[in-house]
N, C-alpha and C positions, 0 to 999 in steps of 0.2 A: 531253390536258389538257381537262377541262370547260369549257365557255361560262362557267361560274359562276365558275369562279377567274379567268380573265380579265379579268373588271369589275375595273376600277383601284381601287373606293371597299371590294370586298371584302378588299385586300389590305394594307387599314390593321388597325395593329394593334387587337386585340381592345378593348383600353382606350380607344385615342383615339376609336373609333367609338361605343360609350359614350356617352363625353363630347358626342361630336354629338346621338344622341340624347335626351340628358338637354334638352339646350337648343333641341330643336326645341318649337315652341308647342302648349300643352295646354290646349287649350278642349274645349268643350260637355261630354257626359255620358260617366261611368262606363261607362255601357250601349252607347252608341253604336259600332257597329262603325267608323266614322271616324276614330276618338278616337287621337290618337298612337302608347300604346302598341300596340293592335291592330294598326293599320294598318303600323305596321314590323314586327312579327311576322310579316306575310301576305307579305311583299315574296321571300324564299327561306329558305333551312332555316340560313343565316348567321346572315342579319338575325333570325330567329327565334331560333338561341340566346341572341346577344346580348341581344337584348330581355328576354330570361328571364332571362340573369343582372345585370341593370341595375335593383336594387331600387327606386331611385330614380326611376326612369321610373313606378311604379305609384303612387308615396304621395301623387300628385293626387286625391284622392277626390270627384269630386261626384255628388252624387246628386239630378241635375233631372230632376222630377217630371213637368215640362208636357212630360218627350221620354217618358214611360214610359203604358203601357196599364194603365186599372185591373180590368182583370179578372182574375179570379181564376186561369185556366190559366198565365198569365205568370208569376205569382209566385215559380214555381220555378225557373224562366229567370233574372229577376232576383238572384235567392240565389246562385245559382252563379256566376253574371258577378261579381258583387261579391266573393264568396267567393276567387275567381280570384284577382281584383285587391290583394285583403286580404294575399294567403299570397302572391303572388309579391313584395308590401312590402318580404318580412321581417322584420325587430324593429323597422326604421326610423321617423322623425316622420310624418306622415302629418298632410295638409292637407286638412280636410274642408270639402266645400262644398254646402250644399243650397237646392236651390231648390224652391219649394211647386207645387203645379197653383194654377191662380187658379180661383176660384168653386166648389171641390169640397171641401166639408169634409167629407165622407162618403169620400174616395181615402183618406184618412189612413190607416186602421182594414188597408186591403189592404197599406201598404207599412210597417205597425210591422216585422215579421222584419228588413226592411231596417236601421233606425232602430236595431234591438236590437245589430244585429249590427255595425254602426260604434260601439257605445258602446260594447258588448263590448272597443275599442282605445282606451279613450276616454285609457288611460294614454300612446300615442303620439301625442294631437293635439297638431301644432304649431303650428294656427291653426285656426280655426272660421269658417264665414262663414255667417250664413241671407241668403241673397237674397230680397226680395218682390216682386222680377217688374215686370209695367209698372204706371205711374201715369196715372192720372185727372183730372180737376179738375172740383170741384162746387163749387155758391155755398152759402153759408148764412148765415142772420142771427143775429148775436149783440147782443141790443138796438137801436138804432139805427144800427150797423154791418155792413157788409154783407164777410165775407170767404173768399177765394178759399182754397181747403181741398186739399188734394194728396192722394188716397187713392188707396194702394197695390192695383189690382183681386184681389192675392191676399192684403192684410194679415190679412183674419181670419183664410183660411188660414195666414200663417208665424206669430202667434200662437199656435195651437193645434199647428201644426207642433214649437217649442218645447216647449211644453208637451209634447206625448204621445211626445215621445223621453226627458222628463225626468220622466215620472211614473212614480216607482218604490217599490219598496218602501224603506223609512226604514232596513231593514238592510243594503243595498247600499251600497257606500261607493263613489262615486265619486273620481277623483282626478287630476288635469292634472298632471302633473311638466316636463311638457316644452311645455305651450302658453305662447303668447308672445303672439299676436295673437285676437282677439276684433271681429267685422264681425258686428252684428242690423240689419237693417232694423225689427224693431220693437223696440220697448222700452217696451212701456207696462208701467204698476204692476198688477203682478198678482200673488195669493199664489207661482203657479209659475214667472214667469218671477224673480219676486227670489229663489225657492229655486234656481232655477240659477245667476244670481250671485254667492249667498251659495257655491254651491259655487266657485267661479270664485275665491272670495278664498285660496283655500289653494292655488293658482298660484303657486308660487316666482319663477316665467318670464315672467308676463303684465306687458307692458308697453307694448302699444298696443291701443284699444278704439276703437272707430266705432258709435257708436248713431243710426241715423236712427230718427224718431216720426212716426209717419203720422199718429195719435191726436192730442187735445191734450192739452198740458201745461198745469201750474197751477204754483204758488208753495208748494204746501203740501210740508209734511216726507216725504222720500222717493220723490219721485215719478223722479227719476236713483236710475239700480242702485245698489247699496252697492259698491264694491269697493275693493281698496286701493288710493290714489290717490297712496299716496307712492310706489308703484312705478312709475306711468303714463310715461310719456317722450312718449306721442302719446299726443293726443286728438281724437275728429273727432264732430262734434257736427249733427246735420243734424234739421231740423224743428221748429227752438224759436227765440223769438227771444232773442237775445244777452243780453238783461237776466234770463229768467231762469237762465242757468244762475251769474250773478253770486253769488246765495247758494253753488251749489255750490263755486265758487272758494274765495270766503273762508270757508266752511266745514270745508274737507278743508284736507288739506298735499298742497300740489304741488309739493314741493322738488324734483322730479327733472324735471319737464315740459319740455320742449324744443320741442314743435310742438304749437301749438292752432287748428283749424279749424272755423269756423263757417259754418255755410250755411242760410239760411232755407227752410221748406219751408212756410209759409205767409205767402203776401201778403196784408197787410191795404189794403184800401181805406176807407177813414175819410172823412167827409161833411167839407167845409167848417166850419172853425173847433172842430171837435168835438178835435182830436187834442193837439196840445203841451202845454194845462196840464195836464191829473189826471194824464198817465203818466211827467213828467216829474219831477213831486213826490213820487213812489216814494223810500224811504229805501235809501240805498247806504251801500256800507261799499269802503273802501281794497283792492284786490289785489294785493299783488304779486307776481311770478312770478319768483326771480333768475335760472333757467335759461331761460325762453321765449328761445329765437333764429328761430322762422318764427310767425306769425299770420296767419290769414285771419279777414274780417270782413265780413260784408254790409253797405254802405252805406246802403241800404233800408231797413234795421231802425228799429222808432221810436222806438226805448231806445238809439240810437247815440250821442249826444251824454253821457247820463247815464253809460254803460257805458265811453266813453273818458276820461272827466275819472276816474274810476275806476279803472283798470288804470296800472299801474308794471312798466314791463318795460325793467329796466336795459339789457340786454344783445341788445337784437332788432337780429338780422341781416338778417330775407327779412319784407317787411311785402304782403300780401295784398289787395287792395280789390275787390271782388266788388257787381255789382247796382246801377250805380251812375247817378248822372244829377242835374236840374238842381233835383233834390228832396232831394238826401243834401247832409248837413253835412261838407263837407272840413275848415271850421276844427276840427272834433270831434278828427279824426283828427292835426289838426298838433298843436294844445292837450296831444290823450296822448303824441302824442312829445316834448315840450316838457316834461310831467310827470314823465317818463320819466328825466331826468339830461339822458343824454347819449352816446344808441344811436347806435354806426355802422350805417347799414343798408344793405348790399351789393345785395341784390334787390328790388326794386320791380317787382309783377304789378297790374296794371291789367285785368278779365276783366267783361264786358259794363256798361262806362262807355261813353256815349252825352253829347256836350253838355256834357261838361266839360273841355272841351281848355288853356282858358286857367285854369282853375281849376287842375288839373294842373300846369301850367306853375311855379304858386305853391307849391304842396307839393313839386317836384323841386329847387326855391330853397331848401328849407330845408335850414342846414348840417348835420341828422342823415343827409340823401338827398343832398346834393351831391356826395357820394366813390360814387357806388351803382358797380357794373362789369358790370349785368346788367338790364335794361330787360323787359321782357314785355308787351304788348300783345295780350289774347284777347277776341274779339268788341266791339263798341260802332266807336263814329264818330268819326275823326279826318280833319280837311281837310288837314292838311296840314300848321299851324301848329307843330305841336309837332315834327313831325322837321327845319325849319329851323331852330328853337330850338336843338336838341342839334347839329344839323351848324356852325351858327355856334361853338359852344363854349358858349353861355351857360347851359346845362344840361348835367349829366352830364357835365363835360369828362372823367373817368378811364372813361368807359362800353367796354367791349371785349366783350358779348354783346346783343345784341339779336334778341328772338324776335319775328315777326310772326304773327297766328293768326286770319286770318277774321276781320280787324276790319273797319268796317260795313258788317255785316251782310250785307244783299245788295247793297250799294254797293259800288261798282269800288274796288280798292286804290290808294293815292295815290302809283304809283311814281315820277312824274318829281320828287316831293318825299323820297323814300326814295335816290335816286339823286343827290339833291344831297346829301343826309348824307352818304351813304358816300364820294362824291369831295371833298369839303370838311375830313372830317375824315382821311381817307388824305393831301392835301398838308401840313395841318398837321403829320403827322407823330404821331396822337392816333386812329389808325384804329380801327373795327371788329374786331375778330377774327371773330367769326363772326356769321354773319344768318341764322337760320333764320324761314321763309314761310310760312303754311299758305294759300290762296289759295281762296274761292271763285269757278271761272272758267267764264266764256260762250264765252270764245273756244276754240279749239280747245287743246288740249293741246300743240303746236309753235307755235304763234305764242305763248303764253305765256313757253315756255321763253327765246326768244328773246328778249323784250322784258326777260326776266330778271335773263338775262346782262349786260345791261347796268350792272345793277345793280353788279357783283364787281371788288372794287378787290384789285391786286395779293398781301396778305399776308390778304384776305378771305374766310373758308371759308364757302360759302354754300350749303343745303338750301332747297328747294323743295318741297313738297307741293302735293297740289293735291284739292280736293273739289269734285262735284258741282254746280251750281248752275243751277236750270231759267230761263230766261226771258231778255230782253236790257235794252234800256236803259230799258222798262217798268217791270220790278223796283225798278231802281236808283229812280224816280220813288217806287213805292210803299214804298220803303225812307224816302224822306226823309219824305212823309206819315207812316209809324207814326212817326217821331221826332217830328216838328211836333206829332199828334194827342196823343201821350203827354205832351206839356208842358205843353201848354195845356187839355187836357180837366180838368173841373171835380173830381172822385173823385179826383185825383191830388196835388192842390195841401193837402198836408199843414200846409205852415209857410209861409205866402203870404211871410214876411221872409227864407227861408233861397231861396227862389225865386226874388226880388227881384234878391237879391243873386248870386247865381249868372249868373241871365237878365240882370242887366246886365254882365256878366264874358266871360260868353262870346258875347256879340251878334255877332262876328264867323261865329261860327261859324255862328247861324241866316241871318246874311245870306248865306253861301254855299249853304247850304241852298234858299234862297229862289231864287236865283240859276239853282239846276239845276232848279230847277218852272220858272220864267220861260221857262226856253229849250227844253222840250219841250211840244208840243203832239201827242201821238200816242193819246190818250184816246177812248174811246168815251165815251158815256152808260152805258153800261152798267157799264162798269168805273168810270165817275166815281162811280156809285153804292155797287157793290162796294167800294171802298178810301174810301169817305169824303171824297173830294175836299174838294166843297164844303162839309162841316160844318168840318174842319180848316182850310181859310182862312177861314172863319165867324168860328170861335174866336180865332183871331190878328185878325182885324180888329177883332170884339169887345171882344175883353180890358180889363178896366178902367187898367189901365196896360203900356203898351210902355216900357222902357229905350230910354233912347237912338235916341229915335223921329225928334229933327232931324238925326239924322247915320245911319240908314242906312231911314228911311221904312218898318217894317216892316206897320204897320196897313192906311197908302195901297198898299202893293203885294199885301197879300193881299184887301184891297176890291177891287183891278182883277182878280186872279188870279178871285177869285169870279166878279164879271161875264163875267169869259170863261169863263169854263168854265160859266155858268149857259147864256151864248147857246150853246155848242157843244153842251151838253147836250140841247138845246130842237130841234138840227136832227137831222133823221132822216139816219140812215147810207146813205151811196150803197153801190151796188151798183155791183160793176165786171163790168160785159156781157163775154161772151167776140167775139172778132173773129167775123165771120161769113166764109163760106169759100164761094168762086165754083163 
């Protein structure tokens, strides 16, 4: 008997093995000999039929650019690799992924045969995705506004990348029968990419699209793809802000829409008193969506308030709040659900909110979120407050999933207040089902685990994850600074009444805040400099008005905070001499 038929894993049958490898993970490139298919093929002359009769295993297609060589000898290398890949398919859908080199728009020209030769299936795509690679941020001025701009280092590349797959002759009939999903990182207005589009509308199948816009957007006609949007069911909308794509809404039929996700890909920073009136006098018109049951929305946005009193979404189930802080209008968000009828909403995601813990608290009080069974909490700052909230009952009494995910920031996780939920709401008899954690941790990987477990109430399923995170209880220091500096720095203060009113709401929270600067003293001069120190208790002692300043003193304690750390700053750092040795 051979060594080979001995391995236990050889001697499953031909199909369930298959199925294993169908579901093993298919990243990076086409080309890459690592790449799953490959690499099971290489393991024995078994694993190697299988893999060849496993069509499904090949109709990953991508084709990343920034792993391939532009010279000319490779190209034939490439052809066949792909060619391989193509034919061992078979007839099957085939999900095409391309990603561009960044900064070479002269590569393009060496890898058309490639391009040619996946349109050549273009009748098997079942999705299409152009990826643009990493992002940038530059400043630029627009009038007396100054705004922070997200450019994609390969966008002009996956522009023209588009383009020169899709510039053809006008007698070739292209035709998707079988694509369903549609992912550009870019989408600006261009003769060829709305002719790919416009091909994209005779898609029987197409019914989820993702457009990020590195470029800017305008208000003017056309500037979103044409396609049929009564088929859409998702929509994901990344680069613009909220208000415009308002015409688009009420201009198409979205009778079929089910999930609409919004993501800002440019932060505007707007000067002192310049912002609220002219953008808010923009003319709107009524949306209603009857199918929307999940929305995301950036909070940040500064058409948020105009854009919620606006949208009618009878029936939303999973509501999204993204980017958020003591600058966003929550009542925006209560008002549209109030405008709304009379939406059960089961999931409530909360993903880098900072400083709105007790504001929060107000939104989970409303009877469209009181029934929720599914909580989310992804990045931003909570002290504490709000998981006694829910462990008492007075929030979320029917809650049975709650996800934890890196929330603040580089600040310690608040588990002895996570750990009173879960044993408060397990005696009631109103328990958890399950707690999934994603944790940035200092401590070691087993003291974590440990401190965990604590956590786990009898009928309680509970994941732990754990990610990276450099530094100790410095971090944590410079964590509460960028929250402090970001409130109170001047560029930030959009709507000084929606501030007001926020900063005196959640004053608790800054006086905990306050609370962990007070009781560390392990700063250099140098790093006081680095992180800002002093300018950020500057600004709080500054400020022309503090909330609620005779009941938690937040002025007088960043005046004293300042003086000390002005005199620590002023003394030169000792040296610690080594023992001398007899």
């Amino acid at each position: 008997m051979s060594s080979q038929s001995q391995i236990p894993i050889t001697r499953l049958p031909v199909e369930i093995l298959s199925l294993i490898f169908i579901e093993c993970p298919h990243i990076d490139s086409t080309f890459k000999a690592q790449t799953t298919p490959w690499t099971l093929g290489r393991v024995c002359r078994a694993w190697r039929a299988v893999a060849l009769g496993t069509p499904e295993l090949w109709r990953i297609i991508h084709l990343n650019l920034q792993e391939l060589s532009n010279k000319g000898a490779y190209s034939q290398v490439y052809a066949s690799i792909l060619s391989a890949a193509l034919e061992r398919s078979a007839e099957g859908p085939l999900d095409i992924h391309i990603t561009p080199r960044c900064n070479s728009i002269e590569s393009l020209v060496d890898y058309r045969p490639l391009f040619e030769m996946v349109l050549d299936h273009c009748e098997r795509w079942h999705s299409f995705i152009l990826s643009a690679g990493r992002s940038r941020w530059v400043k630029r001025e627009v009038g007396s506004h100054v705004v922070l701009h997200e450019v994609w280092t390969s966008h002009i590349d996956a522009t023209r990348l588009d383009l020169s797959i899709l510039r053809l002759n006008k007698d070739r009939k292209l035709s998707f029968p079988l694509l369903e999903e549609v992912k550009l990182d870019e989408a600006e207005k261009c003769r060829n990419t709305q002719r790919f589009f416009r091909r994209l509308r005779s898609a029987p199948l197409l019914t989820r699209a993702t457009l990020s816009q590195s470029g800017d957007f305008s208000l003017t006609a056309g500037v979103f793809p044409q396609l049929k949007w009564g088929r859409i069911t998702h929509l994901e909308l990344t680069g613009c802000s909220v208000h415009e794509i308002m015409p688009l809404l009420g201009s198409a039929s979205f009778s079929r829409l089910e999930t609409l996700l919004l993501q800002l890909g440019l932060f505007y920073c707007w000067p002192n008193d310049v912002f609220p009136r002219h953008l808010n006098a923009l003319p709107m018109m009524a949306v209603v969506l009857p199918k929307l049951r999940r929305l995301r929305i950036p909070l940040k946005d500064p058409y948020l308030s105009v854009v919620c009193a606006n949208l009618k979404l009878p029936i939303l189930r999973e509501l999204e709040l993204v980017m958020g802080g003591c600058q966003s209008d929550m009542n925006a968000v209560i008002r549209m659900i109030d405008g709304s009828g009379s939406p059960n909403i089961k999931t409530i995601v909360l993903a880098h909110v900072s400083m709105m813990e007790y504001t929060i608290k107000r939104l989970l009080h409303h009877p469209a979120v009181a029934n929720a069974t599914r909580l989310e909490l992804l990045e931003g700052f909570y002290a504490g407050y709000l998981f006694d909230s829910i462990a008492s009952g007075e929030l979320l009494p029917k809650l049975k999933d709650l996800r934890i995910g890196c929330i603040n920031g580089p600040l310690s996780l608040p588990l002895n207040a996570m750990k009173r939920l879960i044993e408060t709401r397990a005696r009631k008899g109103s328990g958890i089902r399950s707690l999934s954690i994603t944790m940035a941790h200092r401590k070691s990987r087993v003291q974590w685990a440990e401190e965990s477990r604590t956590l786990v109430a009898p009928d309680c399923m509970l994941s732990v994850d754990f990610v990276h995170c450099e530094g100790g209880e410095a971090n944590v220091v410079v964590g509460v600074i960028g929250i402090i500096h970001l409130l109170f720095r001047q560029d930030t203060m959009l709507d000084k009444s929606i501030i007001a009113t926020n900063l005196e709401e959640n004053m608790p929270t800054l006086d905990f805040l306050f609370t962990m600067l007070e009781s560390y003293d392990g700063f250099t001069a140098k790093n006081m400099k680095k992180h800002k120190l002093h300018e950020t208790v500057r600004l709080c002692a500054d400020a022309p008005v503090m909330p609620r300043e005779a009941e938690f003193h937040i002025k007088e304690r960043a005046k004293n905070l300042y003086e000390r750390w002005e005199r620590a700053s002023l003394l030169p750092r000792r040296r610690v001499m080594p023992p001398r040795h007899s």
